[in-house]
C-alpha positions as protocol buffer text, in pm:
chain_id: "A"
residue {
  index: 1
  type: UNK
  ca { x: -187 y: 2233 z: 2353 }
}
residue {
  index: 2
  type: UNK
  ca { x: -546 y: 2345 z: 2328 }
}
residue {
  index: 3
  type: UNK
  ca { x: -800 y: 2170 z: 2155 }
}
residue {
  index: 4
  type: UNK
  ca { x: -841 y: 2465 z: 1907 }
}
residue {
  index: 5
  type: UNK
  ca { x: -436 y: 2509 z: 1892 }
}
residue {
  index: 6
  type: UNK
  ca { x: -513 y: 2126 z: 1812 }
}
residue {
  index: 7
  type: UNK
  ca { x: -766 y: 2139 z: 1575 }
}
residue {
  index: 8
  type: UNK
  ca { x: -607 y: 2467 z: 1375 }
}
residue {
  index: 9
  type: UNK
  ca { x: -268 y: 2309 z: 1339 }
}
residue {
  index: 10
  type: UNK
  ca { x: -411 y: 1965 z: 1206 }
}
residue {
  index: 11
  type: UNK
  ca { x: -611 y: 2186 z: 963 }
}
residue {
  index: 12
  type: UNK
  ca { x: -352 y: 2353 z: 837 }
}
residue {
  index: 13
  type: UNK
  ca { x: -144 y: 2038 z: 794 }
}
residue {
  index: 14
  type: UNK
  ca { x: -399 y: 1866 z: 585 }
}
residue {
  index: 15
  type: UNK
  ca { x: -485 y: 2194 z: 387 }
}
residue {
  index: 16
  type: UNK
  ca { x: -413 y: 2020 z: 72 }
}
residue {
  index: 17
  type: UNK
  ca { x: -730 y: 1808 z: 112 }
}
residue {
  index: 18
  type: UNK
  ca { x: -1081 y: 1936 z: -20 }
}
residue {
  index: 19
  type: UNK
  ca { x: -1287 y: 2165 z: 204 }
}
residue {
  index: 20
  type: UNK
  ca { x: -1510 y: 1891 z: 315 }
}
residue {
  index: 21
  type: UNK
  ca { x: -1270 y: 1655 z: 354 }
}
residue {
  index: 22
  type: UNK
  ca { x: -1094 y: 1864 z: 654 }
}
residue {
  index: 23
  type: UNK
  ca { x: -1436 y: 1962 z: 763 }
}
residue {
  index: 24
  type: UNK
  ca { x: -1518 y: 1544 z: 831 }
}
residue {
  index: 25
  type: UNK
  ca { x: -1178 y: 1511 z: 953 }
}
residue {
  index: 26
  type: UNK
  ca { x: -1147 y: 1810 z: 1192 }
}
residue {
  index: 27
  type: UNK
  ca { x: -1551 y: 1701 z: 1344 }
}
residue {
  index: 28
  type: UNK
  ca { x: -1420 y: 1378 z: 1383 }
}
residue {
  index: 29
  type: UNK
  ca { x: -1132 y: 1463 z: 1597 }
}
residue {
  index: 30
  type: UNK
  ca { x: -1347 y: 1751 z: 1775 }
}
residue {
  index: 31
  type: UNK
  ca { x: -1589 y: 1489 z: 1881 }
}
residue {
  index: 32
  type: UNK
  ca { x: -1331 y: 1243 z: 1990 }
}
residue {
  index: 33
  type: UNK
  ca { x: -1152 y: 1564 z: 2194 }
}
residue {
  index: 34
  type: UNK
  ca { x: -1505 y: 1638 z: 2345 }
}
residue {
  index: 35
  type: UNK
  ca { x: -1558 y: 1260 z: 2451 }
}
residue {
  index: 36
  type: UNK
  ca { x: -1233 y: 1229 z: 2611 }
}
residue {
  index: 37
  type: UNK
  ca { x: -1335 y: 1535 z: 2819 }
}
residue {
  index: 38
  type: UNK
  ca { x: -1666 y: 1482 z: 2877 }
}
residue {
  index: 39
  type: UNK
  ca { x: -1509 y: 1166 z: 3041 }
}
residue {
  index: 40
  type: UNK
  ca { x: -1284 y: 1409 z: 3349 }
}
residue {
  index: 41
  type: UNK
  ca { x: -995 y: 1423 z: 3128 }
}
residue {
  index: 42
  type: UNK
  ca { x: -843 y: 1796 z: 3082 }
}
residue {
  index: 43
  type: UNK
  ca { x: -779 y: 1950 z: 2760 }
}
residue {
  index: 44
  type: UNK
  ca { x: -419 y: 1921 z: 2709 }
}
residue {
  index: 45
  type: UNK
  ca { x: -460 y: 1551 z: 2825 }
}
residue {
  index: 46
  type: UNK
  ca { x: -693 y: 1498 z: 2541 }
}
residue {
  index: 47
  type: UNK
  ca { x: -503 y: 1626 z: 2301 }
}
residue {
  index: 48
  type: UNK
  ca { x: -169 y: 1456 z: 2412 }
}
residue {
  index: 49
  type: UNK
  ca { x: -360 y: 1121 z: 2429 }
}
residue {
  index: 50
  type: UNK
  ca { x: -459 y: 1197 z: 2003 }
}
residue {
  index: 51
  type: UNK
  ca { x: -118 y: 1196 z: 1925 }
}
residue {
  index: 52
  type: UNK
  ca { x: 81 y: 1512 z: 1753 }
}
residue {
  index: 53
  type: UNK
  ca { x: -56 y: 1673 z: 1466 }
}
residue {
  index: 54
  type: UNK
  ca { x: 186 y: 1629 z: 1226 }
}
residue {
  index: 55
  type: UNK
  ca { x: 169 y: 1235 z: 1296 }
}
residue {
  index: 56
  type: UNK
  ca { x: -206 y: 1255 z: 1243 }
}
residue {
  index: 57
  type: UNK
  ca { x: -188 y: 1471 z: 916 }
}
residue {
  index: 58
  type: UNK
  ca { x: 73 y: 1194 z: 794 }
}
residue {
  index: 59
  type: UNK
  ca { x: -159 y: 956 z: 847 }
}
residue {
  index: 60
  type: UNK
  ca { x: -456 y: 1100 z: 748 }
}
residue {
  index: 61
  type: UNK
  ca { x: -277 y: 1206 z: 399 }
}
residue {
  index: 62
  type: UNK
  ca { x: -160 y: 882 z: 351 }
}
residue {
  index: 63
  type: UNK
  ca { x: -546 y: 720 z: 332 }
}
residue {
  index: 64
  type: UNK
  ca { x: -610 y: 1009 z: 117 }
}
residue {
  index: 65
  type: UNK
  ca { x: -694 y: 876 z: -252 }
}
residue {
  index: 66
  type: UNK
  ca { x: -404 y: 930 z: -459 }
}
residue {
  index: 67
  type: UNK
  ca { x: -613 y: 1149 z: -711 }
}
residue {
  index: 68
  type: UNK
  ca { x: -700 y: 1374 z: -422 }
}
residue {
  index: 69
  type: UNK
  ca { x: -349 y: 1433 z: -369 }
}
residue {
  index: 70
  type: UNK
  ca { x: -241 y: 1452 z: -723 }
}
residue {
  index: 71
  type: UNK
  ca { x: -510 y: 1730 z: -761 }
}
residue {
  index: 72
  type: UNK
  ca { x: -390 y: 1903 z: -505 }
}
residue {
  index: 73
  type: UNK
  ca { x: -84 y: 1903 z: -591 }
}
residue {
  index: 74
  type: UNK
  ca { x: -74 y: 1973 z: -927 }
}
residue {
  index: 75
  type: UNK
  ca { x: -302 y: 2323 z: -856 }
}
residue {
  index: 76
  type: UNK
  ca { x: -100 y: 2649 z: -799 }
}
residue {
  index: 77
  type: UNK
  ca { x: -179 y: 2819 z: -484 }
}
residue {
  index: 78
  type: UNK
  ca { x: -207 y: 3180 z: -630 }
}
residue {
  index: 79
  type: UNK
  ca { x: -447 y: 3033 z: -909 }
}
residue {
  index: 80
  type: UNK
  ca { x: -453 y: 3005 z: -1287 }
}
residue {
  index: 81
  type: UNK
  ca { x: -236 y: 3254 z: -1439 }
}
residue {
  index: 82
  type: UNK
  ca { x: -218 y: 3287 z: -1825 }
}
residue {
  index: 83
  type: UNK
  ca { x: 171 y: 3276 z: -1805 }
}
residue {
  index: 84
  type: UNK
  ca { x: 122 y: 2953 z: -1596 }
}
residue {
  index: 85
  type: UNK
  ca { x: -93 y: 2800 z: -1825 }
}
residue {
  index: 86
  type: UNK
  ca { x: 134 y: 2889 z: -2147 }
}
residue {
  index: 87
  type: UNK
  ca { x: 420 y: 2729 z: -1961 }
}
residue {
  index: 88
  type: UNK
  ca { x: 180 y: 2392 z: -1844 }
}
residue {
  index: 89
  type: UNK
  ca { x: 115 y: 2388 z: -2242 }
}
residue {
  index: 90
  type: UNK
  ca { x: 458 y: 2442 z: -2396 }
}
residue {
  index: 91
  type: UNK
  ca { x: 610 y: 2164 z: -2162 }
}
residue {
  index: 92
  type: UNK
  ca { x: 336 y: 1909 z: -2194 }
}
residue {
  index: 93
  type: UNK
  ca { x: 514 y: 1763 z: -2445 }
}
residue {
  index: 94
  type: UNK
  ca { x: 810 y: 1709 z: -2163 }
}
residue {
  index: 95
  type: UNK
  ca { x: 613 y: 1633 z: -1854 }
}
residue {
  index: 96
  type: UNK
  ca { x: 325 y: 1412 z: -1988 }
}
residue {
  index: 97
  type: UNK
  ca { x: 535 y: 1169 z: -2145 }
}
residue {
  index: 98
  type: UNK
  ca { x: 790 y: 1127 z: -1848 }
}
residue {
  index: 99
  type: UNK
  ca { x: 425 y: 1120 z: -1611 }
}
residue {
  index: 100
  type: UNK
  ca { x: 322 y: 848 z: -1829 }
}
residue {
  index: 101
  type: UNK
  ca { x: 675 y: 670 z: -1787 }
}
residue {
  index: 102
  type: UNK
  ca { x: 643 y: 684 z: -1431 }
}
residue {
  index: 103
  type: UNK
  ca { x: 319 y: 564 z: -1384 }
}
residue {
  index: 104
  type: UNK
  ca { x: 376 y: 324 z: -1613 }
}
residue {
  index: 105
  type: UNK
  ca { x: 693 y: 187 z: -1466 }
}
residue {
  index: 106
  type: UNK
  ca { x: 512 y: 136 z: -1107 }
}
residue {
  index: 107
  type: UNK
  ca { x: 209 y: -38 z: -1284 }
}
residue {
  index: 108
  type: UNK
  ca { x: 487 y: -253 z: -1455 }
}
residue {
  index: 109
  type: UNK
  ca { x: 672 y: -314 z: -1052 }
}
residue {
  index: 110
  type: UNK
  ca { x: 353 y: -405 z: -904 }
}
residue {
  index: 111
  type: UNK
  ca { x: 275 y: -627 z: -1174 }
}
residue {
  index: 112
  type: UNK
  ca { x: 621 y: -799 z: -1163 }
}
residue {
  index: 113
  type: UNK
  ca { x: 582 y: -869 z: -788 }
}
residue {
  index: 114
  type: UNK
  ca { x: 242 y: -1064 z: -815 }
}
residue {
  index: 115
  type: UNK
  ca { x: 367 y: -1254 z: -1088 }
}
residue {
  index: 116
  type: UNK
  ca { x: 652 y: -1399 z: -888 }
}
residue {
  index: 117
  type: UNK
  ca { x: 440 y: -1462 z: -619 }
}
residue {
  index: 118
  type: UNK
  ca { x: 99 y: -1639 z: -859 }
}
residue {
  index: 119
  type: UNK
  ca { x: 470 y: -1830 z: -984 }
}
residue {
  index: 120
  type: UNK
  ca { x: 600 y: -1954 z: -696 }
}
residue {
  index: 121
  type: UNK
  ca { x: 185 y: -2094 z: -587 }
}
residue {
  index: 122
  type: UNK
  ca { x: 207 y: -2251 z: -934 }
}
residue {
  index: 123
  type: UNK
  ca { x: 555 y: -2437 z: -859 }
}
residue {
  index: 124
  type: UNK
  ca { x: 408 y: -2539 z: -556 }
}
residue {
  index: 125
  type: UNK
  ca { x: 99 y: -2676 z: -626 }
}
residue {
  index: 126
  type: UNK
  ca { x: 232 y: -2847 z: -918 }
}
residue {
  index: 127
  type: UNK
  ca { x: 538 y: -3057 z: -691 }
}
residue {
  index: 128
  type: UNK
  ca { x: 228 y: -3169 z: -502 }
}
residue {
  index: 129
  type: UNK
  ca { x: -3 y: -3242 z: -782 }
}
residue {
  index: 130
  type: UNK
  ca { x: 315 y: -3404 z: -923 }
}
residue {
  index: 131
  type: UNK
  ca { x: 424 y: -3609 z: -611 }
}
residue {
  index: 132
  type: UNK
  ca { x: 32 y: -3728 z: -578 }
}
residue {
  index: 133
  type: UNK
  ca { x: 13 y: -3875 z: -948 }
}
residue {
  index: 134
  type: UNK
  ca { x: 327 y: -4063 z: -870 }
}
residue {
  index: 135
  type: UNK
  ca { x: 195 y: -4203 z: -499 }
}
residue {
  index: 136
  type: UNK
  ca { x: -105 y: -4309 z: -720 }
}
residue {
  index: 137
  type: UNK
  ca { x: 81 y: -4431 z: -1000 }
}
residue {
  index: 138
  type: UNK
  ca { x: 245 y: -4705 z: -772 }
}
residue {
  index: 139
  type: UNK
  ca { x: -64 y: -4807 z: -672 }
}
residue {
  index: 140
  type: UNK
  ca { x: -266 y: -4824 z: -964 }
}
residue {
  index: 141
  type: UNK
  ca { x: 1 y: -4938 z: -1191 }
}
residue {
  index: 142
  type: UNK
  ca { x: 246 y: -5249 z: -1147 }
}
residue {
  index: 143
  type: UNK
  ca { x: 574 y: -5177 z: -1299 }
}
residue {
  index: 144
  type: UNK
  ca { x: 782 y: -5417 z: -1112 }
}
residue {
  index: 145
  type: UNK
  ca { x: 874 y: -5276 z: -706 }
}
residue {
  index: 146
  type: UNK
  ca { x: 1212 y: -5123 z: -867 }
}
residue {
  index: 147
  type: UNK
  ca { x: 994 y: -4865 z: -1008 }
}
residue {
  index: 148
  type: UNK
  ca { x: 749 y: -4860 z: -783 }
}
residue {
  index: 149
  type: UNK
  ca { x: 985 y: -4787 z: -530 }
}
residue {
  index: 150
  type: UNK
  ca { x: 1141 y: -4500 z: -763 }
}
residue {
  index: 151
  type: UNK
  ca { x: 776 y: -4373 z: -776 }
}
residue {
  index: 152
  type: UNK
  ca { x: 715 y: -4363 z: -421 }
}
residue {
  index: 153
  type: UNK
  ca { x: 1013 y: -4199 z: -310 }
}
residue {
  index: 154
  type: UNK
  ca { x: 977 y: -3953 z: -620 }
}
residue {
  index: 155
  type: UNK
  ca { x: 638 y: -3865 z: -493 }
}
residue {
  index: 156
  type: UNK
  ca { x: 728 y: -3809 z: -116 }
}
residue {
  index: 157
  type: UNK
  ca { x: 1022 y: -3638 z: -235 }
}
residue {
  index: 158
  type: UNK
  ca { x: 782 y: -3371 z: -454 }
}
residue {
  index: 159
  type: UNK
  ca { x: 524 y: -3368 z: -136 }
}
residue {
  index: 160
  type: UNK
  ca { x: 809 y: -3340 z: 135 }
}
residue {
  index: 161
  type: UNK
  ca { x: 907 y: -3019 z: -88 }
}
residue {
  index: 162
  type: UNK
  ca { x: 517 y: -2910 z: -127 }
}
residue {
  index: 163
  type: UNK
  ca { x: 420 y: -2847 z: 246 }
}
residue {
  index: 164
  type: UNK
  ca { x: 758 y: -2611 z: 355 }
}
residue {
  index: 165
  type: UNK
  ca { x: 766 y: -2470 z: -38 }
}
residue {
  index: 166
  type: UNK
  ca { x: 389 y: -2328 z: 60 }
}
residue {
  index: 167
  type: UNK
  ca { x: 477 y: -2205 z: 374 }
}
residue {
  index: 168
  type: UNK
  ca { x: 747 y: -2005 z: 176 }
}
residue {
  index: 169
  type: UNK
  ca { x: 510 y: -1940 z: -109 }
}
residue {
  index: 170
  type: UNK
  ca { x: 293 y: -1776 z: 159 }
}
residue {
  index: 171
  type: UNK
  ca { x: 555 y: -1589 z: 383 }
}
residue {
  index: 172
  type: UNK
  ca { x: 703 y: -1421 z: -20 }
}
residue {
  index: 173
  type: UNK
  ca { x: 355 y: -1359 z: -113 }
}
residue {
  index: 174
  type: UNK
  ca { x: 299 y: -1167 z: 280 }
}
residue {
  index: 175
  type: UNK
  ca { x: 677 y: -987 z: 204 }
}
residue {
  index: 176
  type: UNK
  ca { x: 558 y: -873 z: -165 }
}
residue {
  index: 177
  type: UNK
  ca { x: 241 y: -770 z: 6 }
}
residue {
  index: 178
  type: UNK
  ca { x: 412 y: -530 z: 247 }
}
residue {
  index: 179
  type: UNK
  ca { x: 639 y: -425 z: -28 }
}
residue {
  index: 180
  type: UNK
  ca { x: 364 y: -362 z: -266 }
}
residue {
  index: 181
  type: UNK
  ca { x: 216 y: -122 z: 24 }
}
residue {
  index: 182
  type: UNK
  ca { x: 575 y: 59 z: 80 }
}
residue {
  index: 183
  type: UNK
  ca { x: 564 y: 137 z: -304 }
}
residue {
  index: 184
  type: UNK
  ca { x: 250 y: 290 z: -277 }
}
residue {
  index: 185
  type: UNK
  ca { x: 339 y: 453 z: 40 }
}
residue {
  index: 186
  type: UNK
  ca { x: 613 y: 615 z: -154 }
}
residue {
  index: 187
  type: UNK
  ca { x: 423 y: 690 z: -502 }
}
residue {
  index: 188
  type: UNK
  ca { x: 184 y: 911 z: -260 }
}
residue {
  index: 189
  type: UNK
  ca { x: 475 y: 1063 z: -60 }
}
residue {
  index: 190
  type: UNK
  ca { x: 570 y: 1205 z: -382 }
}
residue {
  index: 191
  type: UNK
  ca { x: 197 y: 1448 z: -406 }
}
residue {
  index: 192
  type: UNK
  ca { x: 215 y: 1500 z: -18 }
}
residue {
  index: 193
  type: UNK
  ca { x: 255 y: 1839 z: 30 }
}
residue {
  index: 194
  type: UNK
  ca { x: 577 y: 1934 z: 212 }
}
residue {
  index: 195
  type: UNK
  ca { x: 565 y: 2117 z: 533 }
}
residue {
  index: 196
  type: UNK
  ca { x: 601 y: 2467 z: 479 }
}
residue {
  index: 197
  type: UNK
  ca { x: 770 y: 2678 z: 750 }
}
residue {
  index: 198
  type: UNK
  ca { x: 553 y: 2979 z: 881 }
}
């Protein structure tokens, strides 16, 4: 493949993007294509070295803001017709309420999975907190060595838990974080453009 086969087929796969958004996009890639060559590496070696351009269009769509895509996607190619727009109106009262649903039920997931995870920091640092008042509760107070005894092993119990429970904490709280990003992943999926055939 060329480097304007190249450049025209990752242009037309991020055609959904504003004008000078795939202007800064395709300059970046023509510079990087010149570099490489300017270096003794052919063309076609160039451009197999970039990667394919429907991987780089995924990509590239997927840092696109999701109001960019929405935008886009919500704009008729042919344009504004008056039938079009008499339709948009008449089912408003369908599609904005189910819109608002949606969005609404992804704020509501998002918000879900940090909770759990600002939770589970909370249990944890409170077992510590919990099995440090007790360490210095033996110390500082003398309730006979029956209790203080009870108090000790209490509190190594509740810091024994602490150190692996954040470790835990941390490796949910990483999970949620990649799920979190897979949600999002998939909310813009949904105002991605679908390859058309030609």
């Amino acid at each position: 493949m060329t480097k304007l086969e190249f450049l025209n087929e990752l242009g037309r796969r991020i055609s959904q993007l504003p004008p000078d958004e795939i202007d800064r996009r395709l300059f970046y890639y023509a510079e990087m294509l010149d570099d490489m060559t300017e270096d003794g590496m052919s063309e076609e070696e160039a451009v197999s070295r970039l990667g394919s351009p429907p991987e780089l269009a995924g990509q590239i769509l997927k840092e696109a803001p999701l109001s960019t895509l929405m935008r886009s996607r919500m704009k008729p190619k042919e344009g504004w017709s008056g039938l079009k727009v008499l339709l948009l109106v008449l089912g408003a009262p369908v599609w904005v309420p189910l819109m608002g649903v949606f969005f609404v039920l992804i704020g509501v997931a998002y918000v879900v999975l940090w909770v759990l995870v600002i939770a589970l920091f909370a249990l944890v640092i409170s077992l510590g907190c919990t099995g440090g008042a007790l360490l210095a509760a033996c110390v500082f107070w003398n309730g006979g060595l029956a209790n203080e005894l009870l108090w000790v092993g209490a509190g190594l119990v509740c810091v024994g838990v602490c150190i692996p429970g954040w470790l835990g904490a941390v490796a949910f709280g990483k999970w949620i974080a990649r799920v979190s990003g897979k949600l999002g992943d998939w909310v813009k999926s949904l105002f991605i453009k679908k390859e058309e055939t030609v």
